[in-house]
C-alpha positions as CSV (number, residue, x, y, z in Angstrom):
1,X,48.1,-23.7,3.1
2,X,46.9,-27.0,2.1
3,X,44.2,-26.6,4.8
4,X,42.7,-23.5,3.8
5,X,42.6,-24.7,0.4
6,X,40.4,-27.7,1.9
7,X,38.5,-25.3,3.6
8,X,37.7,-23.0,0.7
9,X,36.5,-25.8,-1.5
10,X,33.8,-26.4,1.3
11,X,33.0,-23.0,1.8
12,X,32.7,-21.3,-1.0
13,X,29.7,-23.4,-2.7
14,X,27.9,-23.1,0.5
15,X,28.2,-19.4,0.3
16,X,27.0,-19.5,-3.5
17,X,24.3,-21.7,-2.2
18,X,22.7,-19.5,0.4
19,X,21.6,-16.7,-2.3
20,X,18.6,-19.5,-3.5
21,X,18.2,-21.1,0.0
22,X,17.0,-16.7,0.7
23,X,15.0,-16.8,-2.1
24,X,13.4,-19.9,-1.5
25,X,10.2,-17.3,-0.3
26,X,7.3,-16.4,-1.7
27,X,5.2,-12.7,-2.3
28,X,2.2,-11.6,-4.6
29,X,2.2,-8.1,-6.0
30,X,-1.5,-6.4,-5.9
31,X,-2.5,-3.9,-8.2
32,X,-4.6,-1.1,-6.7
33,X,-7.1,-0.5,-9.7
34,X,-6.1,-0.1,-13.5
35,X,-7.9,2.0,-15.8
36,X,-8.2,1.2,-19.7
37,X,-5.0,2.7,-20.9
38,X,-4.5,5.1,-24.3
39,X,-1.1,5.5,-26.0
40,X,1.3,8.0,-24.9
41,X,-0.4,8.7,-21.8
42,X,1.2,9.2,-18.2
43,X,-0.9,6.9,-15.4
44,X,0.4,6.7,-11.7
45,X,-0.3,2.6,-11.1
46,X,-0.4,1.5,-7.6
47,X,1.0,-1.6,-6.2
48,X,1.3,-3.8,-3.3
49,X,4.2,-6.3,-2.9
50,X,2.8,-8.5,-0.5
51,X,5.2,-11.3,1.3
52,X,3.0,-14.7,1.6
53,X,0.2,-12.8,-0.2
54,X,-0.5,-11.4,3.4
55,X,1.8,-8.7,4.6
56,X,4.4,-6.3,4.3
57,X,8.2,-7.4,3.2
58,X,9.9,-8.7,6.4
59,X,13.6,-8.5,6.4
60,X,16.7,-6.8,5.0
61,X,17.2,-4.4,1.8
62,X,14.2,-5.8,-0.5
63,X,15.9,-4.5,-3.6
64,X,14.4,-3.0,-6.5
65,X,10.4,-2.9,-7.4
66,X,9.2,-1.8,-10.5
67,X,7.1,-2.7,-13.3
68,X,8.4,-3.8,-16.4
69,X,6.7,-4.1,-20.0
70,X,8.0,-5.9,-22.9
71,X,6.7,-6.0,-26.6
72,X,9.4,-8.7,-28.3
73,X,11.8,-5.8,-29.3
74,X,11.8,-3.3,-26.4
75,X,11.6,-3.3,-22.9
76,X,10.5,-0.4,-20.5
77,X,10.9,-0.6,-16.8
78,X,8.8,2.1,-14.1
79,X,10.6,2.3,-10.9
80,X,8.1,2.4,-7.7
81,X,8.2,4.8,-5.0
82,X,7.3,3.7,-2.1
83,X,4.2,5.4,-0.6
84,X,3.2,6.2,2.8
85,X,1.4,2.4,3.8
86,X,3.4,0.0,4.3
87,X,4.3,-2.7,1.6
88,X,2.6,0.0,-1.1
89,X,4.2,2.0,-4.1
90,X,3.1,3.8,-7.2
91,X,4.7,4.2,-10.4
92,X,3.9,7.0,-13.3
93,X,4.0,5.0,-16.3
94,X,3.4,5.6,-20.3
95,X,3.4,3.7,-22.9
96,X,3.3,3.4,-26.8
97,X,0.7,1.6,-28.7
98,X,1.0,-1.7,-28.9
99,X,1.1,-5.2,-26.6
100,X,3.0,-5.6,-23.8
101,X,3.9,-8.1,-21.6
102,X,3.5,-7.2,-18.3
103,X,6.0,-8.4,-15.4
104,X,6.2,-7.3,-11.6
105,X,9.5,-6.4,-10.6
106,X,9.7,-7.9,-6.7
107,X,13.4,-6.9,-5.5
108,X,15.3,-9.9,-4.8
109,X,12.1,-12.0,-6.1
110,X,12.6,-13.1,-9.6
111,X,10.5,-11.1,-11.9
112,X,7.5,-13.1,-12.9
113,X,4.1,-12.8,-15.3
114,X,1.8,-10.5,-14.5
115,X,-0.4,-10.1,-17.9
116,X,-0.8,-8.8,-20.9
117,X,-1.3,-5.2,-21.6
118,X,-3.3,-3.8,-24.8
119,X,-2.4,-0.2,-25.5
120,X,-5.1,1.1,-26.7
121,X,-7.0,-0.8,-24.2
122,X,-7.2,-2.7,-20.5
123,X,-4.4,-5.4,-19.0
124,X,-5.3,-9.1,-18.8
125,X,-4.4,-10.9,-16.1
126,X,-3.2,-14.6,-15.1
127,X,-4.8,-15.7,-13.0
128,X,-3.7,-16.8,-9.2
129,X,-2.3,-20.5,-9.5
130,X,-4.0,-22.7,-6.5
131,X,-1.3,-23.7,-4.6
132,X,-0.3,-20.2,-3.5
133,X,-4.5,-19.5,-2.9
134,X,-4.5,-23.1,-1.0
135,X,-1.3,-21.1,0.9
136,X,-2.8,-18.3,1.6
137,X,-6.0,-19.4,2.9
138,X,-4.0,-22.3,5.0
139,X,-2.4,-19.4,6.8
140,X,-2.7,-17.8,10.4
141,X,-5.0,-15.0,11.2
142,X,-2.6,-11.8,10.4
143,X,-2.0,-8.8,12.1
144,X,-3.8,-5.8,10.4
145,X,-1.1,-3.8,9.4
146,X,-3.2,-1.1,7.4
147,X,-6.1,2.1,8.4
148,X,-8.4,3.1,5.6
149,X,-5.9,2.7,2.6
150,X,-5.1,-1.2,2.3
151,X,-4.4,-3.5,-0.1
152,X,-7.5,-5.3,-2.0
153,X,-8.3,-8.5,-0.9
154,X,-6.2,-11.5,-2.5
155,X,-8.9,-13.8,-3.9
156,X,-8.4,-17.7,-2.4
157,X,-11.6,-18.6,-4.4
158,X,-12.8,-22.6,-3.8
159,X,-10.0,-24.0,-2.0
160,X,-10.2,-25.4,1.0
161,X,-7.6,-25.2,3.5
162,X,-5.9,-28.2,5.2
163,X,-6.5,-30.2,1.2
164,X,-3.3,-30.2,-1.2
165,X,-4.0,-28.3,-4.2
166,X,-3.3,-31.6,-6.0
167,X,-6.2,-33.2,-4.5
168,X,-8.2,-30.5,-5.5
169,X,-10.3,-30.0,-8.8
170,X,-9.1,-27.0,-11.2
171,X,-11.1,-23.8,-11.0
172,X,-12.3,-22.0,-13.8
173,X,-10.4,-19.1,-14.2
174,X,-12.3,-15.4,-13.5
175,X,-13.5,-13.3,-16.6
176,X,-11.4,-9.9,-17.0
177,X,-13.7,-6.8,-16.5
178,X,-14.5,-5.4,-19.8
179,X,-13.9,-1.5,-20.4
180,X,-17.2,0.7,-19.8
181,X,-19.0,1.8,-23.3
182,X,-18.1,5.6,-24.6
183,X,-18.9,7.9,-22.3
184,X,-18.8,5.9,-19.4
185,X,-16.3,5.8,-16.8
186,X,-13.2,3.6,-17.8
187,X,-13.3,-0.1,-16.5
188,X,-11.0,-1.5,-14.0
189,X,-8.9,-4.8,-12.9
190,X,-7.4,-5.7,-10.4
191,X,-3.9,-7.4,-11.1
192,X,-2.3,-10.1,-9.1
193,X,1.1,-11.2,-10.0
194,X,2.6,-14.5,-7.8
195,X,6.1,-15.4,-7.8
196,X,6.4,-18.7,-9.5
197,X,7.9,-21.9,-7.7
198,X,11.3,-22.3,-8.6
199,X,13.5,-24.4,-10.4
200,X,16.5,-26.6,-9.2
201,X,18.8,-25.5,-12.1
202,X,19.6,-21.7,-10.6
203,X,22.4,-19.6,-12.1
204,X,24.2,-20.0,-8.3
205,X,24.0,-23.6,-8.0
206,X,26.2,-23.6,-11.3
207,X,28.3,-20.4,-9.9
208,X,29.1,-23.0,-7.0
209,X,29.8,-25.8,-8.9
210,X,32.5,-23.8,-11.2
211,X,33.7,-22.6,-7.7
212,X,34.1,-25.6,-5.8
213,X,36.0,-27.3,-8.7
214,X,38.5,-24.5,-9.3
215,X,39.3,-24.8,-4.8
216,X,39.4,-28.5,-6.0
217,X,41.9,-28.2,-8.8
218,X,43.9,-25.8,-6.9
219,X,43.8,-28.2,-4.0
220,X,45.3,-30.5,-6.5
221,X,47.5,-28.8,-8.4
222,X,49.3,-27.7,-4.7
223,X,49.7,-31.8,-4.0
224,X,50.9,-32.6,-7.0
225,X,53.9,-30.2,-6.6
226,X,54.8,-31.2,-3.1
């Protein structure tokens, strides 16, 4: 019994451990184009979720994907349906006046910033941090996965692969399009939203912590009464 004890004080915060070391990727979700929005009005968005900005999702059970929006006191969330290309979904989405924080649902990717949404109005964007740009252009020639519907292109701007982004001076970040004039045909963006790097303190980390001190004190609690 002692033995198994040892064992699960070892094991268990391993196991805890492995749900960051899988999430320890990286994906950018691409927004086909976004009209200039008005209240209370049903739009079909498209999306792509893009694993190393350059491809489809590669592995198990990706989880959900959605778009979220957020005003400081409520919170909406559009499920995407995945659509016939691979790695691209829509999702019919409506929404009251007002500004909303924009986030990009990206299954078991943490959520992250996509913009900021104006209703009336058009969604501005953050812009593409360098290090995942410096990434993307730094990577391998990939296989064309997509016919006439694709993904647009993820902008990598002025780096210049094989230099650290650290090395590298700071762009200046793109203007968002401004809507068309009255009478004109609505103005479009084109959204990018890049999960963020993430940070050592993780909710599992202390999960396996607590764990491995409760095998510990049980480990201790069974000497003590021998």
């Amino acid at each position: 019994m002692r033995r198994i004890l040892f064992l699960l004080a070892f094991i268990v915060p391993l196991l805890a451990l492995g749900a960051p070391a899988r999430a320890g990727g990286w994906a950018l979700t691409v927004m086909d184009p976004v009209p200039a929005t008005s209240p209370d009005t049903t739009y079909t968005l498209g999306f792509w979720l893009l694993q190393h900005g350059t491809h489809p999702y590669v592995g198990d059970d990706l989880g959900e994907v959605a778009l979220e929006f957020t005003d400081g006191e409520r919170r909406l969330r559009f499920p995407g349906v995945e659509l016939k290309e691979p790695a691209h979904y829509a999702a019919a989405v409506s929404l009251p006046k007002g500004t909303w924080e924009v986030k990009g649902i990206q299954g078991w990717f943490e959520p992250y910033q996509i913009g900021t949404l104006t209703v009336p109005g058009q969604l501005r964007v953050a812009p593409v941090p360098r290090e995942f740009r410096q990434m993307i252009a730094n990577q391998p020639k990939q296989k064309d996965h997509w016919d006439a519907v694709r993904p647009p292109s993820v902008p990598v701007g002025d780096v210049t692969p094989g230099v650290p982004p650290s090395r590298a001076a700071t762009p200046t970040p793109a203007a968002t399009p401004a809507a068309a004039p009255a009478g004109g045909s609505p103005g479009v963006t084109t959204t990018v939203a890049v999960v963020e790097r993430r940070s050592w303190w993780q909710p599992s980390y202390v999960v396996a912590a607590l764990l491995g001190a409760a095998a510990l004190a049980a480990v201790a609690y069974r000497v003590r009464r021998r």
